[in-house]
N, C-alpha and C positions, 0 to 999 in steps of 0.2 A: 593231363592225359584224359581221352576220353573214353566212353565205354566200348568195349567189344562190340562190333553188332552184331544180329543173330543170321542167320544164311540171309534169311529174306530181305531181311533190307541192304545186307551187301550187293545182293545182287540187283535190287531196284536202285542203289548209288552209283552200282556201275552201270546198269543197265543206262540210264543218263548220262554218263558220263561215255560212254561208246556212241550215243549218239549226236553228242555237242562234240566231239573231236573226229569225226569221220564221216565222207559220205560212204550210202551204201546202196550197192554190192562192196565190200571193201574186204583188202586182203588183212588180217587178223594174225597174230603170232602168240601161239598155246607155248608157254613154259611150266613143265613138270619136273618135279625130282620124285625119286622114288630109289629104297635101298635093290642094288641091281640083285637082278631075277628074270631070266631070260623070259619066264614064261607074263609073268605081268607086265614086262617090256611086248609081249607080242598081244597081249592082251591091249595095250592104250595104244600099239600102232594100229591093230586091228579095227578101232573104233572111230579109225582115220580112213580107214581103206577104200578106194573106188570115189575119192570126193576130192582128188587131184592134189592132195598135202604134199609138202616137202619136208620130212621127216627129218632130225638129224640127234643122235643120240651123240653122249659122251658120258667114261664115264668120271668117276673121281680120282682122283692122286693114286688113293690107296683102294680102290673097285670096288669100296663098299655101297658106294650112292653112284644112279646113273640120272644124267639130265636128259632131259629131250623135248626139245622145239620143235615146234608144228607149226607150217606156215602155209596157210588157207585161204582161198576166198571164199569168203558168209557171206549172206544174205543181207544179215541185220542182227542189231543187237540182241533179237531173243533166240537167235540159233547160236549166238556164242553161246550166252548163256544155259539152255538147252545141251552143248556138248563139255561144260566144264562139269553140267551136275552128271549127264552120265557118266562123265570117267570117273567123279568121284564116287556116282554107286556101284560101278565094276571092277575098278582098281583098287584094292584097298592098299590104306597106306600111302596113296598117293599125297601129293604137296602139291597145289595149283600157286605158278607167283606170276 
């Protein structure tokens, strides 16, 4: 097992890693969970808005968790990047997978 990494270097493994498997402009698909809450559900579509995403929410079995894919074209790997760290600084609670 190896060690946790810290944000930064997660994000410079993927940041490489987004761009040895894609060319780009390329279309991109955000997976969140987050315990449902209508208003931080409008809070992470919001953060999507006006940049042509296809949104699709679900939620759990039991409505306590809601998921929601977001399906985008980005630029490039540092505007992925760039929009998983805002949702996680405006969503709280949020799960990026």
């Amino acid at each position: 097992m190896g060690t946790p990494l810290n944000p930064d270097e997660f994000y410079e493994k993927l940041k490489a890693q987004l761009y040895d498997t894609a060319i780009w402009p390329s279309e991109y698909l955000y997976k969140f969970i987050i315990k449902t809450d209508n208003h931080k559900i409008a809070i992470l579509e919001a953060l999507f808005n006006n940049m042509g995403a296809v949104i699709h929410t679900t939620e759990s079995k039991n409505g306590k968790y809601t998921s929601i894919s977001v399906n985008i074209l980005m630029r490039n790997p540092d505007a992925v990047i760039e929009k998983y760290k805002e949702v996680a600084e405006k969503v709280e609670g949020v799960i990026s997978l």
